[in-house]
N, C-alpha and C positions, 0 to 999 in steps of 0.2 A: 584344672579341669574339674568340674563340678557333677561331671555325668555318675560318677560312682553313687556319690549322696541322692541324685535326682533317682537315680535307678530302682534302689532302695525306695524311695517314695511308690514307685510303679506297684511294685511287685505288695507291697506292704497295702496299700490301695486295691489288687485285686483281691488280695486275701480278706481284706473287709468284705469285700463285694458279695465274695464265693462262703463265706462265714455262715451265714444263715442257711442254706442251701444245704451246706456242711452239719449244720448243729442240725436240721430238722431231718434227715435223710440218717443220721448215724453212722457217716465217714471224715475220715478223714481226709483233707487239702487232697494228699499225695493222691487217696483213691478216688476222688473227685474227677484231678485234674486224667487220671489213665482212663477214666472212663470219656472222657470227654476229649482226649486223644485220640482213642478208638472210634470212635463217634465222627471225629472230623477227618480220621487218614484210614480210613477203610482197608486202603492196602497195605499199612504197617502193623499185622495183626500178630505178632507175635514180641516176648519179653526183651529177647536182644533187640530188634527193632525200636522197641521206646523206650531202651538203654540208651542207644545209638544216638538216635535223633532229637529226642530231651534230654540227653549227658544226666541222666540219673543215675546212682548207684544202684546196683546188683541186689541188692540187700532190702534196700527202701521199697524198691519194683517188685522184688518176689515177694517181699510182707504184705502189699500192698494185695498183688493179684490173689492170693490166697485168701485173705478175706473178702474179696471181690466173689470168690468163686465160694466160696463159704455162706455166702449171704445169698447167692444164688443170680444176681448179677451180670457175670458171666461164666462161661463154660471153654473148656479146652479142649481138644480136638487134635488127632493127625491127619495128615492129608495122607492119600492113595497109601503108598510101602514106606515111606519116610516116618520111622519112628523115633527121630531123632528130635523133629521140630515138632514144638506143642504150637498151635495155633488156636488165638481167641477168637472166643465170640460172644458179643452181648446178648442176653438174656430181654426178654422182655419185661422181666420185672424191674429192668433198669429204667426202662422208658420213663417215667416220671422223674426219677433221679435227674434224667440226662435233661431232659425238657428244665426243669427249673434251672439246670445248670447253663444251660444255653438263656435261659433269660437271666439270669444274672452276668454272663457274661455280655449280652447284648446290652443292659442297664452298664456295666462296667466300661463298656467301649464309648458309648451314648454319653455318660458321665467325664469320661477322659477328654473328647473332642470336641466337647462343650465348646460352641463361640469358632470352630474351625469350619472354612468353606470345604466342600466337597473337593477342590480342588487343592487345599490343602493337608488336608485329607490321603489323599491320593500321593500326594508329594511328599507326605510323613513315611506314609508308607515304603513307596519304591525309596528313599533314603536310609528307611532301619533295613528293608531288606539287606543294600547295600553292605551297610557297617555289618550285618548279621555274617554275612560272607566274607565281609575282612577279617573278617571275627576269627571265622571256623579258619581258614587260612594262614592266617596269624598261627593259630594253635596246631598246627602243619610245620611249621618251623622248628627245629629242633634247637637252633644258636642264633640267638639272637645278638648284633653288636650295638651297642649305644655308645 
């Protein structure tokens, strides 16, 4: 199965993409990609949340947020008497960040499905959803037998 090497291609291919965007804004990938997580999942606004859901390390994400909120970015926050959870918020001075980041990532997607019908498109899609879910599933199992 060839998917390991192909995957590797993907992922190495967005990083091109988001490189410029990255060199010209003065962040790095990791702060790139949290800010453009936050951007696109509105309601996963806090650090355990884009631990969770992007399987990022604890370490990479608090380095990350902290120059995020350094840079002025974004801002943290507690809701109502819960001062246990810190909840983010982006900043306006992120809006240009995030805007180029979304048009590189729209050039990235554009680029990738080059030559695919809409309708294949759609059927890539609902397919990686799929495996994405065998995926997390898979990683649910604690014994696996072969």
């Amino acid at each position: 199965m060839r998917f390991w090497e192909n995957q590797k291609v993907l992922t190495s291919f967005y990083s091109q993409c988001i490189k410029p965007v990255c060199d010209r804004y003065h962040v790095t990938q990791m702060e790139l990609n949290i800010l453009m997580f936050l951007t696109n999942n509105p309601e996963y606004d806090t650090a355990s949340e884009i631990i969770r859901i992007r399987m990022l390390t604890k370490s990479h994400v608090s380095s990350a947020l902290k120059k995020l909120e350094s840079r002025g970015f974004i801002q943290t926050y507690f809701r109502g008497k819960n001062r246990k959870t810190q909840h983010i918020s982006i900043q306006e001075s992120a809006y240009p960040l995030i805007e180029a980041g979304k048009h590189a990532q729209r050039e990235f997607a554009r680029k990738l499905f080059l030559d695919f019908t809409e309708e294949e498109i759609k059927l890539f899609s609902e397919l990686f959803q799929k495996t994405c879910r065998n995926a997390r599933k898979g990683m649910e199992v604690t014994e696996w037998n072969f």
